[in-house]
MIDRENZA-634963 format. One line per field, with one value per residue (C-alpha): chain; y, x, z; residue number from 1; residue in three letters. Coordinates in steps of 0.5 Angstrom, whole numbers, plus 500, padded with zeros to 3 digits. Layout:
# MIDRENZA-634963
unit A, ...
y Y, ...
x X, ...
z Z, ...
pos NUM, ...
code ala, ...
***
This chain:
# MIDRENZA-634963
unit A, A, A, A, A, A, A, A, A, A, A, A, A, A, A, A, A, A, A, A, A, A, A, A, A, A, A, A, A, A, A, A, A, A, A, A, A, A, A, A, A, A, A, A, A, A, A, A, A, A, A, A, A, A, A, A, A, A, A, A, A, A, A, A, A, A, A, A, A, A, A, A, A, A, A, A, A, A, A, A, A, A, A, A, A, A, A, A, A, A, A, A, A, A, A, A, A, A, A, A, A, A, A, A, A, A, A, A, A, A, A, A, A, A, A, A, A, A, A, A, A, A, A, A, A, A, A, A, A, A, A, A, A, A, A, A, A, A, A, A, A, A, A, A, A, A, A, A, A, A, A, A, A, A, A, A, A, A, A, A, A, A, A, A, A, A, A, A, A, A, A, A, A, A, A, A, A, A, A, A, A, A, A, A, A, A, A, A, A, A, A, A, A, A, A, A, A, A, A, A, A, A, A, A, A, A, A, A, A, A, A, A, A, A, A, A, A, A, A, A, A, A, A, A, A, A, A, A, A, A, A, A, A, A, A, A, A, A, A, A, A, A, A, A, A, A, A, A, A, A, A, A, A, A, A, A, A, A, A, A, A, A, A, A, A, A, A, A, A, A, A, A, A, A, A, A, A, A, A, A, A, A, A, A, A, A, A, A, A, A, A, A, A, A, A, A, A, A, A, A, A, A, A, A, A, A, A, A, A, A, A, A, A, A, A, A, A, A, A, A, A, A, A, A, A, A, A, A, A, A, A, A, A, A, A, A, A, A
y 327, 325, 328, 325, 331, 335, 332, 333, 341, 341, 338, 344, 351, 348, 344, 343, 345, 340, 345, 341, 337, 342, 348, 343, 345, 348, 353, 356, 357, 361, 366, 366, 369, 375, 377, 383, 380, 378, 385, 387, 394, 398, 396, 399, 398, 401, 408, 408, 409, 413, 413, 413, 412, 408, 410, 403, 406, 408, 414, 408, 410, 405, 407, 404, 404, 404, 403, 405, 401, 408, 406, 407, 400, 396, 389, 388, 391, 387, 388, 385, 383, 383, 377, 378, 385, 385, 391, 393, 393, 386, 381, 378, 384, 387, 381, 379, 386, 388, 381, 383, 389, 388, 383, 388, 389, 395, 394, 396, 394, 395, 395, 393, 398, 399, 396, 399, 407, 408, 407, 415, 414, 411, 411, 404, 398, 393, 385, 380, 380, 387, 384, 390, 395, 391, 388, 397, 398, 393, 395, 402, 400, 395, 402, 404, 399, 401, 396, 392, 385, 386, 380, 380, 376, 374, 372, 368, 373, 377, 371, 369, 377, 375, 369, 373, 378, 373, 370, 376, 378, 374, 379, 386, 385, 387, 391, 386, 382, 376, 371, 371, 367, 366, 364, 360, 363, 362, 357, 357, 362, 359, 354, 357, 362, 356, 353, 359, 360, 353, 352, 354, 360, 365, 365, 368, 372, 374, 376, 378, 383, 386, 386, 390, 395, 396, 397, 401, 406, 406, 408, 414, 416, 415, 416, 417, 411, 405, 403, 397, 397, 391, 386, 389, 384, 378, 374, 369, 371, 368, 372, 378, 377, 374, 381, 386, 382, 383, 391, 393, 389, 387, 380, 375, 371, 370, 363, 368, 373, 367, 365, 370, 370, 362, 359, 351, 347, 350, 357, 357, 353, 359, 363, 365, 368, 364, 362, 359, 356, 354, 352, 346, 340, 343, 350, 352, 356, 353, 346, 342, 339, 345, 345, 338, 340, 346, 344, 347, 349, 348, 355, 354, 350, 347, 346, 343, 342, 337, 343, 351, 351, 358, 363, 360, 357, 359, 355, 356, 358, 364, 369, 365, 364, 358, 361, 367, 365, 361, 368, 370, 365, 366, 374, 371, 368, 373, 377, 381, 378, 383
x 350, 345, 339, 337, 340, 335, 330, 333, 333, 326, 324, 329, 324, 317, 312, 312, 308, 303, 297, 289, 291, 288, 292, 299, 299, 306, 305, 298, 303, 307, 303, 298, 304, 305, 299, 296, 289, 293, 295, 288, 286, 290, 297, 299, 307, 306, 303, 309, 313, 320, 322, 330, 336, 342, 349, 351, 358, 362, 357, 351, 344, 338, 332, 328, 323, 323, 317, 318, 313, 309, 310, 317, 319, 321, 324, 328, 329, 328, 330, 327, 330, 325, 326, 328, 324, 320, 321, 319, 312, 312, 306, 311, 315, 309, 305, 311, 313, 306, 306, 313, 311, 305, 308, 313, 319, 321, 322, 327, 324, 330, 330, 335, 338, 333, 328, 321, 321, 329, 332, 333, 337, 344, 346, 349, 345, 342, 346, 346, 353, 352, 354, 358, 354, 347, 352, 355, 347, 345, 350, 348, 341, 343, 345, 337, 337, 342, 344, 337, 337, 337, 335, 336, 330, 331, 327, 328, 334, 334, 335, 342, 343, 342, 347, 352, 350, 351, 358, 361, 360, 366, 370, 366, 360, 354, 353, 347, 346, 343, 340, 339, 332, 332, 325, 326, 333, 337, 343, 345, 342, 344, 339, 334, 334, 333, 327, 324, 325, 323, 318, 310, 309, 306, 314, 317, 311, 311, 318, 320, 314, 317, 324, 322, 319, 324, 329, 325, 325, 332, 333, 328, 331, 338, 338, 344, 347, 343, 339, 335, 331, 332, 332, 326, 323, 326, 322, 327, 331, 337, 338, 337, 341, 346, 346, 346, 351, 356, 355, 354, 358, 365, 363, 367, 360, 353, 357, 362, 357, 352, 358, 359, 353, 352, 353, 354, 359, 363, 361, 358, 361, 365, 358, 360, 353, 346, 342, 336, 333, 326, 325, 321, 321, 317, 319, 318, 324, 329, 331, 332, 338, 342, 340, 343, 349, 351, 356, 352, 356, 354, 350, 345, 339, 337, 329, 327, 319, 314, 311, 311, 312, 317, 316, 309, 308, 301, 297, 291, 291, 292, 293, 296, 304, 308, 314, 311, 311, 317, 321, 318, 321, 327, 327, 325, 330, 334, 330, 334, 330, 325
z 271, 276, 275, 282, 284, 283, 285, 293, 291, 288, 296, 299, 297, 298, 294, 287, 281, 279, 276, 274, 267, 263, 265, 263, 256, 256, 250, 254, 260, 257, 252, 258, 262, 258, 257, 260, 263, 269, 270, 269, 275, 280, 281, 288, 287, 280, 283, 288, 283, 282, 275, 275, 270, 273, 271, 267, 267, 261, 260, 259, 262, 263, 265, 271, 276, 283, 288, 296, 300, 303, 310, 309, 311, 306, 308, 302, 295, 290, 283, 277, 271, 264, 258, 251, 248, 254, 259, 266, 265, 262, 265, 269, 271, 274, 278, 281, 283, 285, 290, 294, 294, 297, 302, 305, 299, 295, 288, 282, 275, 270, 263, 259, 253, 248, 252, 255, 253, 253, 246, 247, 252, 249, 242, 241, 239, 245, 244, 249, 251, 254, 261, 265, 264, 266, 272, 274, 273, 278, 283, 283, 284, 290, 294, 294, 299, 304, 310, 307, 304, 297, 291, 283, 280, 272, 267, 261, 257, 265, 268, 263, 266, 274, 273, 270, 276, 280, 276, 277, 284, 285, 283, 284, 291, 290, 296, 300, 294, 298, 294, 286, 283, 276, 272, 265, 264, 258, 258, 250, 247, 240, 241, 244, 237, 234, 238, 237, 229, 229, 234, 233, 230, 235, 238, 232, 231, 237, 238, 231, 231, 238, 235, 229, 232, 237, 231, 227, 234, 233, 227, 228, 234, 231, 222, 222, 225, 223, 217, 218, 212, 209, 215, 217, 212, 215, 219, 222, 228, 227, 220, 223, 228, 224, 220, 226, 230, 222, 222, 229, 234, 234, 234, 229, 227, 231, 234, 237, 240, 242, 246, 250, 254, 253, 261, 259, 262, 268, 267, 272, 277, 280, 282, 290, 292, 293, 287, 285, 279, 277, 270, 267, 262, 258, 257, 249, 248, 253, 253, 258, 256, 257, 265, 265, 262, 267, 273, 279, 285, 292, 291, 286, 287, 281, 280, 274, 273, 269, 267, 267, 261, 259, 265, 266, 273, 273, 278, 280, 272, 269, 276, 282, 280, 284, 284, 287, 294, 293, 292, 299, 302, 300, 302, 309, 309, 310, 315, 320, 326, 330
pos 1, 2, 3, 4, 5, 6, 7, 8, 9, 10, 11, 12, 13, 14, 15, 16, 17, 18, 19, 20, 21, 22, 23, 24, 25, 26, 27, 28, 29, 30, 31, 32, 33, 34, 35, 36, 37, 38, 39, 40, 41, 42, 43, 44, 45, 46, 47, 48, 49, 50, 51, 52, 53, 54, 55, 56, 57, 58, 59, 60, 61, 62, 63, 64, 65, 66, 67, 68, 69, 70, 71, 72, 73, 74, 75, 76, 77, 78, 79, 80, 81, 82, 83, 84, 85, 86, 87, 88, 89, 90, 91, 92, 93, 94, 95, 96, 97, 98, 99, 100, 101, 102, 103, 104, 105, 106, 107, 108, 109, 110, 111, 112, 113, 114, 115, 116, 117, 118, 119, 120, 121, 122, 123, 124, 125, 126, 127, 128, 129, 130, 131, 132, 133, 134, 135, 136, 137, 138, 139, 140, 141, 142, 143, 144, 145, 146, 147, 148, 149, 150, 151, 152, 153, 154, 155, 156, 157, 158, 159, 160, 161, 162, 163, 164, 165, 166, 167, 168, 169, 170, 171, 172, 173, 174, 175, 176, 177, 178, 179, 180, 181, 182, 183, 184, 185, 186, 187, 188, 189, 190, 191, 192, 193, 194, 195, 196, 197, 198, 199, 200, 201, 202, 203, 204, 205, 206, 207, 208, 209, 210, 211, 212, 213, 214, 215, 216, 217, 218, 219, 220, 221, 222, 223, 224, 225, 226, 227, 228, 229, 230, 231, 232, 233, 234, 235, 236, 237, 238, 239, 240, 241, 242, 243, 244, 245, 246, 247, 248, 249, 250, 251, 252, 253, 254, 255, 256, 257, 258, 259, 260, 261, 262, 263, 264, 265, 266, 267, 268, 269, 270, 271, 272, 273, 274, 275, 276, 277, 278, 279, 280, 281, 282, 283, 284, 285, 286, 287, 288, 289, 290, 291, 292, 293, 294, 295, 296, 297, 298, 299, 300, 301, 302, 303, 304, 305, 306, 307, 308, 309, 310, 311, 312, 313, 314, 315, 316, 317, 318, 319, 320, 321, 322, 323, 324, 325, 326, 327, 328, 329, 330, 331, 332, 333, 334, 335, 336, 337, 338
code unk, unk, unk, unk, unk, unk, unk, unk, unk, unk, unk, unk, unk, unk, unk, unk, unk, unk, unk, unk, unk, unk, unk, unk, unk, unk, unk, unk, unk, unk, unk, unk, unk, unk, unk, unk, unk, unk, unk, unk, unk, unk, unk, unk, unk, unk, unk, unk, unk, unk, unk, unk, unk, unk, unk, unk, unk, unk, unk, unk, unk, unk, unk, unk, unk, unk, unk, unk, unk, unk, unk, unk, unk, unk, unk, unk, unk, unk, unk, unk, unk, unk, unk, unk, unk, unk, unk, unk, unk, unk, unk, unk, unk, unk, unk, unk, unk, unk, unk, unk, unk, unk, unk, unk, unk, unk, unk, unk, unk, unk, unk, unk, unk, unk, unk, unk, unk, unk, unk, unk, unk, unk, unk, unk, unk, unk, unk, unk, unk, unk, unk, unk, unk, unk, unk, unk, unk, unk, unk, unk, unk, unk, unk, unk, unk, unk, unk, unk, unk, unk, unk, unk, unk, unk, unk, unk, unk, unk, unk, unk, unk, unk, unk, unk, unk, unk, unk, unk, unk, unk, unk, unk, unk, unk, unk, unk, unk, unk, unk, unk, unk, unk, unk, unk, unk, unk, unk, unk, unk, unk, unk, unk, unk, unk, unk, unk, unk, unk, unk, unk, unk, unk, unk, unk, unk, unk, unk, unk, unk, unk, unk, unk, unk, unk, unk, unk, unk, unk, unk, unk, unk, unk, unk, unk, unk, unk, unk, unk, unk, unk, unk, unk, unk, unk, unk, unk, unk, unk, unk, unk, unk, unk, unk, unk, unk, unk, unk, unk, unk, unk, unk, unk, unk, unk, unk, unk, unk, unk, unk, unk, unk, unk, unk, unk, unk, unk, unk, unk, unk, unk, unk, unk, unk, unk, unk, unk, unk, unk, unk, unk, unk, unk, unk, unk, unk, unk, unk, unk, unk, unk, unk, unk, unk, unk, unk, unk, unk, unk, unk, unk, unk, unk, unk, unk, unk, unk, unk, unk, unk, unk, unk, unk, unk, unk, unk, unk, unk, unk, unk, unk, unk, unk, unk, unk, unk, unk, unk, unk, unk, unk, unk, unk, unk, unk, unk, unk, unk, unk
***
C-alpha cells in the first residue's frame, strides 16, 4: 500500500501535530490523557446534563447523559464513544464534550454495557463484539438531535464501535448521521491485548485493576449468575479474556471472539458515510501496521501522526488537545447555512 496516501489526507483536515520535544513521549501522552488533572473545575456541559437509558433493543438498556446547550440552540448532537473500561466520564470523554458543548453542540455521552454506573441495568456480561445493541442505542440517541446534524466520536475500543456504526449504516441509516471521528481506535483487538500484556507495566495494571473491579460489580449485582473468583487473581488480560469468553459467550475460542470485531483488510471498505481517523505511530497499544493494513474507501481520511501516542494528542501539553478543533471543523462543515 502507499502509505503517501496519508500524507494527502493529513493536509485535508488542518495542521498537523508536533508538540515541544519533551512532551513527545508517547506513554506521557497517553497516561496524561486520562487523568483527572485535565478535567479539574466546573464543567458547563456536565451541569446541563439529563441522565437517560437508551433502548439497545432486544430488551438491552445502556445508560447515558444527555447536555442540551441552555439557549436551546445547539448546532448539532454529538455522541461521544468512551475506550475499554472507560465510561462517560472518562478525562477524554469530558474535555472533549465540554469543548463542543461550549462551542454550540449538544452532547450524548454513551456508556457501553457494564461501563460507568450501569452494570445493574442488564443481566448479561459486556464483551467487544456486542456491535447491534451499540449500533440500536446510538440510533436511538440520533432522534434527540431531530432535523439537526448529528456526529459519532469514538475513542480507542468506542472508536472500533463508531467504525462498525459507521460499517453498518449501509444497511440500516442512522437518522443525520453526518460524519463519524474515531481517536486511537482499535483495529485487531488480539494484538492490542497483547501490546497491552506485554508492554509497560502500568497498561496492564491499569486496565486489569479496572476490569477486575468492573467484575467484582458484577458479580455482587448478579451472585447467581457469575463467579469470577478464581480469574480475579490473574494479572494477564488475555487469560482472563480467554476464561470469560469459554464460559460466558457463544465464542468457539478468544481468536473467534477477537475476530468479531477485528476490522482488518476489506472490512471496511463497504463504509458508506464520512469517517475520520486520527491515530499516531507511536500509540502503545494500537499498532501502526494494522492501519497500513486496512483498505480504506473514498469515505474515510486516515490520518497517521508521529506522535500522540494512545488517545493523547496533547499540545500545548497536558490541557490543549489537536484533535479538538479538528472535531469542530468537521461539524462545521455541515452547518445549515444562516
Amino acid at each position: 500500500m502507499d502509505h503517501s496516501e496519508y500524507t494527502t489526507n493529513q493536509r485535508q483536515i488542518g495542521n498537523g501535530f508536533n508538540p515541544r520535544p519533551w512532551a513527545r513521549n508517547p506513554h506521557l501522552q497517553s497516561i496524561f490523557a486520562s487523568l483527572h488533572l485535565r478535567t479539574l473545575g466546573g464543567n458547563e456541559m456536565v451541569d446541563h446534563a439529563d441522565e437517560v437509558i437508551v433502548d439497545g433493543g432486544n430488551g438491552v438498556r445502556l445508560l447515558g447523559y444527555h447536555s442540551r446547550r441552555p439557549d436551546g440552540e445547539g448546532k448539532a448532537l454529538v455522541l461521544i464513544i468512551h475506550g475499554w473500561e472507560g465510561s462517560s466520564n472518562s478525562t477524554y470523554v469530558l474535555h472533549t464534550g465540554e469543548y463542543l458543548f461550549k462551542r454550540g453542540c449538544d452532547i450524548f455521552r454513551l456508556n457501553l454495557r457494564d461501563h460507568g454506573e450501569s452494570h445493574h441495568l442488564n443481566e448479561g456480561l459486556f464483551h467487544g463484539a456486542l456491535t447491534e445493541e451499540t449500533i440500536t442505542a446510538v440510533r436511538n440517541a440520533s432522534q434527540l438531535a431531530g432535523n439537526r446534524p448529528f456526529f459519532v466520536v469514538g475513542f480507542s475500543l468506542g472508536g472500533n464501535f463508531a467504525l462498525r456504526v459507521a460499517l453498518h449504516t449501509k444497511r440500516i441509516a442512522v437518522q443525520n448521521l453526518r460524519h463519524v471521528i474515531c481517536i486511537s481506535p482499535l483495529i485487531d483487538p488480539y494484538k492490542s491485548v497483547l501490546c497491552i500484556d506485554r508492554g509497560p507495566a502500568v497498561y496492564r495494571y491499569y486496565f486489569v485493576r479496572k476490569w477486575r473491579k468492573s467484575l467484582r460489580k458484577k458479580q455482587e449485582l448478579f451472585p447467581r449468575l457469575y463467579n469470577f473468583e478464581d480469574l480475579l487473581h490473574t494479572n494477564d488480560s488475555l487469560e482472563m479474556t480467554k476464561i470469560l469468553v469459554n464460559r460466558y459467550t457463544p465464542f468457539r475460542d478468544y481468536r473467534d471472539y477477537f475476530n468479531q470485531y477485528t476490522l482488518l483488510g476489506d472490512t471496511l471498505g463497504d463504509i458508506a458515510v464520512p469517517v475520520t481517523v486520527v491515530t499516531s505511530e507511536d500509540d502503545p497499544m494500537i499498532p501502526v501496521t494494522d492501519f497500513y493494513n486496512i483498505r480504506a474507501n473514498h469515505h474515510m481520511n486516515l490520518i497517521i501522526h508521529r506522535y500522540g501516542g494512545h488517545c493523547g494528542f496533547l499540545d500545548p501539553f497536558p490541557f490543549g488537545c489537536w484533535y479538538e478543533p479538528q472535531i469542530c471543523r468537521i461539524v462545521e462543515q455541515y452547518e445549515k447555512p444562516s
